[in-house]
C-alpha positions as CSV (number, residue, x, y, z in Angstrom):
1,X,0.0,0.0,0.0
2,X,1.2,3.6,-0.5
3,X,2.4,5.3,2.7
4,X,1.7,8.9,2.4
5,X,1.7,9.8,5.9
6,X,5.3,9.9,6.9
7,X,6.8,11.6,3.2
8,X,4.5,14.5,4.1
9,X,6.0,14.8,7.7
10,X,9.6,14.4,6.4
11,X,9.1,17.2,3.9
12,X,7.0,20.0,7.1
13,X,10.9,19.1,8.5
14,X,12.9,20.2,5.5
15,X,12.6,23.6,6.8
16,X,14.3,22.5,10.1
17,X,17.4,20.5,8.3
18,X,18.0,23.7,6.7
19,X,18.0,26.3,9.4
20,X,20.4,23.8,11.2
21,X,22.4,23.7,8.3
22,X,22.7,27.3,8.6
23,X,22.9,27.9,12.1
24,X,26.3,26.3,12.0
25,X,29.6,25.1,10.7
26,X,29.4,21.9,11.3
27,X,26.7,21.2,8.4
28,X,28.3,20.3,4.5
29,X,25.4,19.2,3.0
30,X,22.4,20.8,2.4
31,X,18.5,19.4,2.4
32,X,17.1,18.5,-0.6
33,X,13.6,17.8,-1.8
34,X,12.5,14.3,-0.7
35,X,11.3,11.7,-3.3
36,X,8.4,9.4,-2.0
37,X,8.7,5.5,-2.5
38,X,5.8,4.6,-4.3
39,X,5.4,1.2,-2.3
40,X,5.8,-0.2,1.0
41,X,9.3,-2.2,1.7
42,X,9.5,-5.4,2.9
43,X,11.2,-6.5,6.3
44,X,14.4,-6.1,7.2
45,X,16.3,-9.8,7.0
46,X,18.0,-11.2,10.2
47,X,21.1,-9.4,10.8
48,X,24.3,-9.6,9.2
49,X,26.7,-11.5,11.0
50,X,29.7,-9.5,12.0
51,X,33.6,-9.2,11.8
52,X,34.9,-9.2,14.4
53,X,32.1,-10.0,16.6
54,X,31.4,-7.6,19.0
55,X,31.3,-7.9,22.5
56,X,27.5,-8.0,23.1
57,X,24.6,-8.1,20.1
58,X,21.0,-8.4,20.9
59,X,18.6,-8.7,18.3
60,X,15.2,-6.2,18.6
61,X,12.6,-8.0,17.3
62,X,9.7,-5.8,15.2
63,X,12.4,-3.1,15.6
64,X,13.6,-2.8,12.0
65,X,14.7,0.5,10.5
66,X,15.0,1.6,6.9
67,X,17.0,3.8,5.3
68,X,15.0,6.5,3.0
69,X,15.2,9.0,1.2
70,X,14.7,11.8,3.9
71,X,16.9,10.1,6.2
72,X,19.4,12.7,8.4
73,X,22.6,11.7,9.8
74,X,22.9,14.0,13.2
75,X,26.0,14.7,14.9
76,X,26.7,15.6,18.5
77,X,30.0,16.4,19.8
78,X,32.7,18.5,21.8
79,X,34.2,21.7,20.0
80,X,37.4,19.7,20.7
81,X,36.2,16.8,18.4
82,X,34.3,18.3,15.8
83,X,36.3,18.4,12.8
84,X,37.3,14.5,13.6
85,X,33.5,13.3,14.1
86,X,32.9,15.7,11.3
87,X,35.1,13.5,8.9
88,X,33.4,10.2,10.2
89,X,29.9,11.0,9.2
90,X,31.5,12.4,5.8
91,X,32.6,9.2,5.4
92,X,30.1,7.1,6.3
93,X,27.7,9.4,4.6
94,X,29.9,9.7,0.9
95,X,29.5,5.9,0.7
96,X,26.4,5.9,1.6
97,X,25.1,8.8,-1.6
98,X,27.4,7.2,-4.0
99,X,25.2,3.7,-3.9
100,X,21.9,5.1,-2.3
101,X,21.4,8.0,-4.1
102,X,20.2,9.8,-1.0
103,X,20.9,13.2,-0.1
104,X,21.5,12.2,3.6
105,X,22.4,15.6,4.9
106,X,24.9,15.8,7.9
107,X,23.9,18.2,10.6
108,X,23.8,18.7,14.3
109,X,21.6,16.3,16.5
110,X,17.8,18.1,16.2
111,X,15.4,16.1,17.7
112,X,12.8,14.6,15.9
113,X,14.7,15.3,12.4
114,X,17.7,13.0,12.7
115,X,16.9,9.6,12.6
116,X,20.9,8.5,12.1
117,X,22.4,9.7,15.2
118,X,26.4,10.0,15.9
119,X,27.5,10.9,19.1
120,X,30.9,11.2,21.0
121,X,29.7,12.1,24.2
122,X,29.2,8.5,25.5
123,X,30.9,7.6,28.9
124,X,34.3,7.6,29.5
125,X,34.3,3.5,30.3
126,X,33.8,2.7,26.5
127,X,37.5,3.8,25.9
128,X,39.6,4.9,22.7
129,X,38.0,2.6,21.2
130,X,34.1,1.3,22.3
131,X,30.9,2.2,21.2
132,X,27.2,1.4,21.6
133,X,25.6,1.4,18.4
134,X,21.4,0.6,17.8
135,X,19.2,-0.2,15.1
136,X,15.5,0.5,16.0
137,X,12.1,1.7,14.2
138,X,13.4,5.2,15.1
139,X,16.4,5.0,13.4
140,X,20.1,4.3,13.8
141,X,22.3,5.7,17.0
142,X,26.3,5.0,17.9
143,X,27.7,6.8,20.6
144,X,31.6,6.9,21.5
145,X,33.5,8.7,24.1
146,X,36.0,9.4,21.0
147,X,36.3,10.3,17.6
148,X,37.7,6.7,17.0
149,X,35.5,5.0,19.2
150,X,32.7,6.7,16.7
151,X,34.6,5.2,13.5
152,X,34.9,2.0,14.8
153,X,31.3,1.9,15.0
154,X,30.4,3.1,12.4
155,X,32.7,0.2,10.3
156,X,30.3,-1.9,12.7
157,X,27.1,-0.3,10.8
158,X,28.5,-0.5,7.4
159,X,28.4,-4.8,8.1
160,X,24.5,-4.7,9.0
161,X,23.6,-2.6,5.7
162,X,23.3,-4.9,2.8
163,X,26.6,-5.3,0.9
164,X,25.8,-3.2,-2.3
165,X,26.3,-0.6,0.4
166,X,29.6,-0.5,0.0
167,X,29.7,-0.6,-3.9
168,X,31.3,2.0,-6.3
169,X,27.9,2.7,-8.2
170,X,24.5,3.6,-7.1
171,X,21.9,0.2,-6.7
172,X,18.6,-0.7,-6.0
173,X,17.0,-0.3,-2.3
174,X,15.6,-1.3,-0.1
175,X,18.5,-0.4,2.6
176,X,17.2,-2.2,5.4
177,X,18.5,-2.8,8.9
178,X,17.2,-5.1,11.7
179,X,17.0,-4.1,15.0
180,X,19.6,-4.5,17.0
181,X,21.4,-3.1,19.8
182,X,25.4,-3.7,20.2
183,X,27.8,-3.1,22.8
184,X,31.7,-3.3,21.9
185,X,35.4,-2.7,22.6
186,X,38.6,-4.6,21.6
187,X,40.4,-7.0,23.3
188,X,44.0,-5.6,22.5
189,X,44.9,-2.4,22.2
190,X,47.3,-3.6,19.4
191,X,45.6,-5.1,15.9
192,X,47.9,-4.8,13.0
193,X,48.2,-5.0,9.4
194,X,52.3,-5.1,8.2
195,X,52.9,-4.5,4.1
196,X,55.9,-5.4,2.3
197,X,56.8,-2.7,0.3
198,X,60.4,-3.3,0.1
199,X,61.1,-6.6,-1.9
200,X,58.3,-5.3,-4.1
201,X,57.1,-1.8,-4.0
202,X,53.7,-0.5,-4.0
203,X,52.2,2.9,-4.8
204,X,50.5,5.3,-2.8
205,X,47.0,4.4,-4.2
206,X,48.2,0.9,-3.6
207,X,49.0,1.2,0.2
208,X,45.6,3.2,0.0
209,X,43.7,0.1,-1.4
210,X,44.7,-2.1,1.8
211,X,43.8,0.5,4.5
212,X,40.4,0.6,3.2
213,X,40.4,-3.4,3.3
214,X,41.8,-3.7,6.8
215,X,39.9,-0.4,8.1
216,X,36.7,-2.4,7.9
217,X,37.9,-5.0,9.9
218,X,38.8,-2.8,13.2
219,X,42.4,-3.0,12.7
220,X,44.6,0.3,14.4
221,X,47.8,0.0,13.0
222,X,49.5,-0.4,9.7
223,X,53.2,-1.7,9.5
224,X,55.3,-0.8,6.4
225,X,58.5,-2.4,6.1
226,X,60.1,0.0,4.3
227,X,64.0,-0.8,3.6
228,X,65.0,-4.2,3.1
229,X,67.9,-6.0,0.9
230,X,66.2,-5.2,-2.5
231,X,65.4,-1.7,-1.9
232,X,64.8,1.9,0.1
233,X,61.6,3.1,0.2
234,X,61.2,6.4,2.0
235,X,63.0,9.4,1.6
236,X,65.4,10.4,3.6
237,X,67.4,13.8,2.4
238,X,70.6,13.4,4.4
239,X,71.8,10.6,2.2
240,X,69.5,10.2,-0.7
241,X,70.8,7.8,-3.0
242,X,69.2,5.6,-0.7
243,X,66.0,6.3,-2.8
244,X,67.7,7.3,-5.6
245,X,69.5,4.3,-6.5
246,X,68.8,1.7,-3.4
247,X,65.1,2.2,-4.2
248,X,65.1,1.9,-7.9
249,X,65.0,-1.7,-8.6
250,X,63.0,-4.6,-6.6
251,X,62.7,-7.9,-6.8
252,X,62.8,-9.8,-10.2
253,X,65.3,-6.4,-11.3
254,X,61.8,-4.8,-12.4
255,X,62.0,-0.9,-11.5
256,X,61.4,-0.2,-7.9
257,X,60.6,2.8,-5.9
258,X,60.3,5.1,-2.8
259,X,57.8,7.1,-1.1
260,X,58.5,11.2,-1.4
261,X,57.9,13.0,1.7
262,X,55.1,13.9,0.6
263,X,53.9,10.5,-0.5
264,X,54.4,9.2,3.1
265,X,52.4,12.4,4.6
266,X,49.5,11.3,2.1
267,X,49.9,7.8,3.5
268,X,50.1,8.6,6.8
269,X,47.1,10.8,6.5
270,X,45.2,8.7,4.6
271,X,45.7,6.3,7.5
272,X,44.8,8.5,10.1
273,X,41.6,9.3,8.8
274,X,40.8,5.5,8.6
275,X,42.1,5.0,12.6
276,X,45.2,3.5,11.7
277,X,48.4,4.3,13.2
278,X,51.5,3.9,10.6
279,X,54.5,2.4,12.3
280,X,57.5,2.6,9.8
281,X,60.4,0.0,9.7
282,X,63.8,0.2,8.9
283,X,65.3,-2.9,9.1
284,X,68.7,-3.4,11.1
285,X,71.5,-4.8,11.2
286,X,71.0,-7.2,8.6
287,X,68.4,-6.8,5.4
288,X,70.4,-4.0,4.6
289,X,71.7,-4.5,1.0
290,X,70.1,-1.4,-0.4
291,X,71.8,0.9,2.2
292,X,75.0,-0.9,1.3
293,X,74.7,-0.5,-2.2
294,X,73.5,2.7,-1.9
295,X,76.7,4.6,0.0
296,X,80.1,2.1,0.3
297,X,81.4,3.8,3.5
298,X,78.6,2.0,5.5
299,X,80.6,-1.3,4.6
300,X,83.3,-2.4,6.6
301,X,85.6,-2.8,3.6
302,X,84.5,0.4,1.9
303,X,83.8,-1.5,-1.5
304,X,79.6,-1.1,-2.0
305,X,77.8,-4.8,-3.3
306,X,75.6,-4.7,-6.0
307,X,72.5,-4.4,-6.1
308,X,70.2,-7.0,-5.0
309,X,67.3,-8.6,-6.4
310,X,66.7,-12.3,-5.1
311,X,65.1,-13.3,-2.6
312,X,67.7,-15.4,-0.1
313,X,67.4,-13.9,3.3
314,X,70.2,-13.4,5.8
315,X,73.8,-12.4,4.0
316,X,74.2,-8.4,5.0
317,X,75.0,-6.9,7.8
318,X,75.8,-3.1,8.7
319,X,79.3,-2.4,10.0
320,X,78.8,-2.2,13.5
321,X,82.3,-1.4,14.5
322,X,81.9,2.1,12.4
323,X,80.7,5.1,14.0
324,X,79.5,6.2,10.7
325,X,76.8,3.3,11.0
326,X,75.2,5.3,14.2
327,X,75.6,8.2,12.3
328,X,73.6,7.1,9.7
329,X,71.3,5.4,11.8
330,X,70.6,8.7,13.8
331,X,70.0,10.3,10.5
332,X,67.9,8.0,9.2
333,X,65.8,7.6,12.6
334,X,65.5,11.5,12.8
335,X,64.0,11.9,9.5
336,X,61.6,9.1,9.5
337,X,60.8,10.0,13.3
338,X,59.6,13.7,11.6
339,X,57.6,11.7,9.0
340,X,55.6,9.7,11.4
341,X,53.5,11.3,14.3
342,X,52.7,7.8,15.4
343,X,55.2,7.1,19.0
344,X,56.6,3.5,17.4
345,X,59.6,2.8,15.3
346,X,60.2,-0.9,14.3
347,X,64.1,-1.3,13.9
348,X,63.9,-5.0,12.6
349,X,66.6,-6.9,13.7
350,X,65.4,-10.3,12.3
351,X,67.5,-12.8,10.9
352,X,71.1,-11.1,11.2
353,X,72.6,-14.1,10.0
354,X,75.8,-12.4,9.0
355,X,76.1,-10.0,12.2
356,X,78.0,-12.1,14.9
357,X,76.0,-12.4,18.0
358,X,78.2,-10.4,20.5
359,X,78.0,-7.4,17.7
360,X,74.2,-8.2,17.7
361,X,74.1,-7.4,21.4
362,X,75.7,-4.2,20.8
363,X,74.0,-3.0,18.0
364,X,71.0,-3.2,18.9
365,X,70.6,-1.0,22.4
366,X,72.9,1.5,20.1
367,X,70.4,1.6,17.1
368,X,67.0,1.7,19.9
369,X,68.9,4.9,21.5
370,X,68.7,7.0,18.4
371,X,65.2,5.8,17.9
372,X,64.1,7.1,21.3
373,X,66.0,10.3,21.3
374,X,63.1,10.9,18.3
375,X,60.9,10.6,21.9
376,X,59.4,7.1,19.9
377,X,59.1,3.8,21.1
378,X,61.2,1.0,19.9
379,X,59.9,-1.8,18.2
380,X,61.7,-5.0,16.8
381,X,61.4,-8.7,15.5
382,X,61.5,-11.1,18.1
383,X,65.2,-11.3,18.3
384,X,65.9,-7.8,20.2
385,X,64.4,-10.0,23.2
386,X,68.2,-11.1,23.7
387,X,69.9,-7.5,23.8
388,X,69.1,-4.8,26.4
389,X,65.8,-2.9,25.7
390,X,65.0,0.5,26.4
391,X,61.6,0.9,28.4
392,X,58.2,0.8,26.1
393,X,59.7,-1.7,23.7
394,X,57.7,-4.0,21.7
395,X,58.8,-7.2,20.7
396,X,57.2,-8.8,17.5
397,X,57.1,-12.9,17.5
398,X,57.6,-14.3,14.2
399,X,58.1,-17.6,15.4
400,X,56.4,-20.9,14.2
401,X,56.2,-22.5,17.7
402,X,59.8,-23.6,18.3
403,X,61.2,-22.6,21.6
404,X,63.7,-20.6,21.0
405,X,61.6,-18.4,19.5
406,X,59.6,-18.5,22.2
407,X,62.4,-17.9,24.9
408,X,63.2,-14.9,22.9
409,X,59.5,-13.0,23.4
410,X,59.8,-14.2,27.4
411,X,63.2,-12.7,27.4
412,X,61.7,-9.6,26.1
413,X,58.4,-10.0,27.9
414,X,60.9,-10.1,31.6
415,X,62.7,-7.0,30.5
416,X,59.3,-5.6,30.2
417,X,58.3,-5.0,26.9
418,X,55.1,-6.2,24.9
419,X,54.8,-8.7,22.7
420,X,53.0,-8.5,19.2
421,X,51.9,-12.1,18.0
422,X,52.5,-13.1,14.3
423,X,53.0,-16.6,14.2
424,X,54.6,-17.4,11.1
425,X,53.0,-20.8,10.4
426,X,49.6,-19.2,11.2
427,X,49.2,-15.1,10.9
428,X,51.9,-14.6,7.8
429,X,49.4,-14.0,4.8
430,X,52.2,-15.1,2.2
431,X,52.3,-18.6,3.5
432,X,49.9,-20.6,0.4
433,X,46.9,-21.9,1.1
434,X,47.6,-25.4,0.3
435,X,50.1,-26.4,-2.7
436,X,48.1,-25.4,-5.2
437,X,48.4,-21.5,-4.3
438,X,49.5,-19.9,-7.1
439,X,51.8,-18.2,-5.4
440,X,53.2,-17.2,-2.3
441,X,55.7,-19.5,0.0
442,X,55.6,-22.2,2.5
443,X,58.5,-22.1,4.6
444,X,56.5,-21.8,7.1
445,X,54.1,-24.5,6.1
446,X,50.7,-24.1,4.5
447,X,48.3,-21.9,6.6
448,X,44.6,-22.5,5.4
449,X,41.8,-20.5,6.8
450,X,41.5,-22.3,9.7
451,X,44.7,-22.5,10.9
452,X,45.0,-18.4,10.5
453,X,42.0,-18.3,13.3
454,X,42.0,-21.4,15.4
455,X,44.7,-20.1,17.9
456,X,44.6,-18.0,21.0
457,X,47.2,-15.0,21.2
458,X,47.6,-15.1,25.1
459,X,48.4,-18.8,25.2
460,X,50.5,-19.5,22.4
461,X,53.7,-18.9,23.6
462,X,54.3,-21.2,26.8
463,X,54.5,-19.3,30.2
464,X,54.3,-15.8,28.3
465,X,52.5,-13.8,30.8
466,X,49.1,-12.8,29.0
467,X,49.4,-8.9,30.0
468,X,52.6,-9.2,28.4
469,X,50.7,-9.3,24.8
470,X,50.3,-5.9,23.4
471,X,47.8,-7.9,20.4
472,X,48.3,-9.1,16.8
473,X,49.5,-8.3,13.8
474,X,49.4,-10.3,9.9
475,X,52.1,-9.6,7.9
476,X,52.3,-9.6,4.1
477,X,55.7,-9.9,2.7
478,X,56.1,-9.9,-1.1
479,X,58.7,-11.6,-2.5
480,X,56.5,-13.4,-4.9
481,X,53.6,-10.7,-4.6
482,X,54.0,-7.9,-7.3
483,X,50.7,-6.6,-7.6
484,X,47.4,-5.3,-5.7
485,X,45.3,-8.6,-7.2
486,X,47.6,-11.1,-5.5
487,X,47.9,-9.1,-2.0
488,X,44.5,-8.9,-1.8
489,X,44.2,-13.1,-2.9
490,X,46.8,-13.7,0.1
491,X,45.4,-11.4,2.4
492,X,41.1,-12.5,1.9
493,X,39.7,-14.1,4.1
494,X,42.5,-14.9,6.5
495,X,43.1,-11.1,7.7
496,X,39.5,-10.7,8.8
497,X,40.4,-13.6,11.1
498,X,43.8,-12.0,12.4
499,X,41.5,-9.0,13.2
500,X,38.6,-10.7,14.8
501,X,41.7,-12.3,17.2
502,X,43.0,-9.0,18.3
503,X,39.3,-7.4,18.5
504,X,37.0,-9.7,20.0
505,X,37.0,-11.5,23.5
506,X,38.6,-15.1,23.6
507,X,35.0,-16.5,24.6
508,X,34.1,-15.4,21.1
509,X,36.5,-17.5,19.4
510,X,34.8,-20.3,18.1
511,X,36.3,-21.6,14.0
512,X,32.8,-23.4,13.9
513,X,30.5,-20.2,14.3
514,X,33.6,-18.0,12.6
515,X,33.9,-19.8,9.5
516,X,29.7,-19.5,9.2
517,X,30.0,-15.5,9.7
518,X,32.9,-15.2,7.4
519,X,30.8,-17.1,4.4
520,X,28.7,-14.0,4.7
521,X,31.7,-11.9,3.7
522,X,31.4,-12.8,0.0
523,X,29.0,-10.4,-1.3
524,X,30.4,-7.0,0.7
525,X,34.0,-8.1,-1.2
526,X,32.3,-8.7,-4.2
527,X,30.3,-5.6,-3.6
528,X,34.1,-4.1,-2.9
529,X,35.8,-6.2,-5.9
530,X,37.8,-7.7,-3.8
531,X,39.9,-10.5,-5.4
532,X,39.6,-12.9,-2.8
533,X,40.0,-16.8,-2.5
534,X,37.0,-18.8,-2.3
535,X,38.2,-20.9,0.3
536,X,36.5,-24.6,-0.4
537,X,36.1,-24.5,3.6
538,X,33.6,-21.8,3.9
539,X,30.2,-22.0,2.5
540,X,30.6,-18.5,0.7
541,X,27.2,-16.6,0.4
């Protein structure tokens, strides 16, 4: 039947939308003349299952809501956090136009008008990061005590509007939500993403591509490895042949690279706005071949190598005896320190094969000191757990469940540093599938879906104590990865799982109940053109 009753109290409010618009600065959008739907819509379906699963979800039953034409998107916030809440609802609400086709105008709350509401003045016990979000007949409400708290939701409401939400061109209605009301806050404090963009670099719009993928998944911090053995990939003007020629080839000998300064401020920005912290990594002592190359005073014999283009792991080391290496090191550290407002520097230190073990131990407090005279926290594979540490380190475990690997993040953890988990054998997204992946490596062993998920980051290393783990992180290196198609085939489904590990509570964990919620992933990526693998484990829908 045609409902007439409601369009013609929408449009008496038009006149409201637009005096709010005008009474302040907060408003972008302006009200536009409503279009009636011509015919009722049916119910809402159950609700989507979510990723990572919140906290608490209770279902409303009869309390559906619809999005309409007339709909309003209300925000209600501090001075302090106005431009930041500002930028959420933007979001939210540009998606939202592109595929709806609805105005959806963003002003202050004004009761009665705004049926979308988004709030940051919820209590101070939901954290950086909690919010309350609920679907009802009166419309949609998340409420934060932060900005980020408020984007976290929202990534939350994105999963409970059909998928064709989140396509690139406008579709069909209806835009239905079912009732429901959510409580939520992560687990870990710590949820990370790592991209290779060293043994195979990767544009800006590239790196952009993956934020928006791991964004919707909760995740708070993006890890670039930045300067391996086949090349440099951020600027750094003191010596800068270590772009110029370190960064210009990768592996395979195709051309290479490097972020410009102001490349890595769009990155960084770009990650900001989605909630993710970018923690830079210069890899030391070893994985240094490109710094070598680059400048042949930082060798202990003066003579440069060539450049590098393979894939072996393990073979160069920075001079440690040299002053000139701490030098360098301060340089470099000072000038990627200015690049990155985030308070972590990851320093590397994994698999210095060629650096004896005594210069290990010296290196390593030498190379941490210049990172935290940049007043930034010092970050390192698992290996920095045998040298001194500076306070507010964080140690990354890369290890595939062999103890000393594991001695190594307790030897850390005593010395009181955090621990990131990133078990090789289950949370690096290069490992193959099985051994028909069409690419990627297995030195770790094969690391289906399943085995990606079914762990538990506060037990896995033995006698580790569980305050002592900071969270998660996946990495993605890319030695045989040299394009956006095949990151994103590595990466989907297993880094939704990474993220649900870090996000939700351990009760949560369940591969049974997971593996049913993550079927229901398919259409959003295929809404998103996601090239993902249709692992023949889940029942994709």
């Amino acid at each position: 039947m045609t409902r007439l009753a409601r369009p013609r109290r929408r449009v008496s409010l038009v006149g409201l939308v637009s005096a709010a618009l005008l009474a302040t600065p907060l408003l972008a959008t302006p009200a536009i003349a409503i279009t009636m739907p011509a015919t009722a819509e049916p119910a809402a379906a159950p609700a989507p299952a979510l990723i990572p699963k919140p906290t608490s979800q209770q279902a409303l039953t009869g309390q559906d809501y619809s999005l309409k034409p007339w709909s309003v998107v209300g925000v209600a916030t501090s001075a302090k956090e106005r431009r930041a809440a500002q930028k959420v609802a933007d979001q939210l609400t540009s998606q939202l136009r592109r595929t709806t086709g609805y105005p959806l105008p963003v002003v202050p709350v004004v009761a009665g008008v705004t049926d979308i509401k988004l709030s940051t003045n919820g209590p101070s016990s939901l954290g950086a990061e909690g919010y309350q979000l609920r679907v009802d007949r009166k419309g949609v409400s998340i409420t934060a005590a932060t900005p980020e708290g408020l984007y976290r939701g929202v990534t939350t409401l994105r999963q409970l509007l059909p998928a064709k939400a989140d396509a690139r061109t406008r579709q069909a209605g209806p835009w239905n939500l079912s009732g429901t009301a959510i409580a939520d806050s992560p687990r870990y404090g710590y949820r990370g993403a790592m991209l290779d963009v060293s043994r195979h670099f990767f544009s800006v719009a590239e790196v952009k591509r993956y934020i928006d993928l791991a964004s919707l998944y909760k995740l708070n911090k993006l890890h670039l490895h930045l300067a391996d053995d086949q090349g440099w990939r951020i600027q750094v003007d003191s010596w800068p042949r270590l772009t110029t020629y370190g960064g210009s080839l990768e592996v395979n000998g195709t051309p290479g690279g490097s972020y410009s300064k102001a490349d890595f401020a769009e990155i960084v920005r770009y990650a900001s706005d989605h909630y993710l912290q970018v923690i830079p990594e210069i890899d030391t002592p070893g994985h240094t071949n490109a710094a070598l190359a680059s400048y042949a005073q930082l060798n202990c014999d003066g003579v440069a190598p060539p450049l590098y283009t393979g894939t072996d792991v393990g073979f160069s080391s920075l001079c440690v005896a040299k002053q000139l290496t701490y030098d360098f090191l301060g340089d470099v550290f000072r000038e990627v320190a200015q690049q990155t407002p985030g308070d972590i520097i990851h320093l590397g230190g994994d698999e210095a094969h060629s650096t004896p073990h005594s210069d290990y131990q010296t290196f390593v407090p030498k190379a941490a000191a210049a990172i935290t005279k940049q007043h930034k926290r010092v970050m390192g594979w698992q290996e920095i757990g045998d040298t001194v540490l500076p306070a507010g380190s964080i140690a990354q475990y890369w290890g595939t469940d062999d103890a000393g690997s594991q001695e190594l993040a307790r030897k850390a953890a005593a010395q009181g540093a955090k621990v990131v988990m990133s078990p090789a054998n289950r949370a690096y997204l290069d490992m193959k599938y099985d051994d028909s992946t069409p690419y990627g490596q297995d030195w770790a062993g094969l690391v289906d879906v399943k085995t990606a998920y079914d762990w538990n980051p506060s037990t896995l290393v033995p006698n580790l104590p569980e305050d002592a783990v900071a969270g998660v992180e996946a990495p993605l290196w890319t030695e045989t990865l040299d394009d956006v198609d095949k990151l994103e085939y590595m990466a989907f489904p297993r880094l939704p799982g990474i993220a649900e590990l870090g996000w939700s509570q351990a009760s949560a964990l369940d591969w049974t109940a997971y593996k049913d919620r993550l079927g229901g992933q398919a259409a959003r990526w295929d809404a998103l053109s996601v090239n993902f693998y249709r692992a023949p484990e889940i029942n994709w829908h």
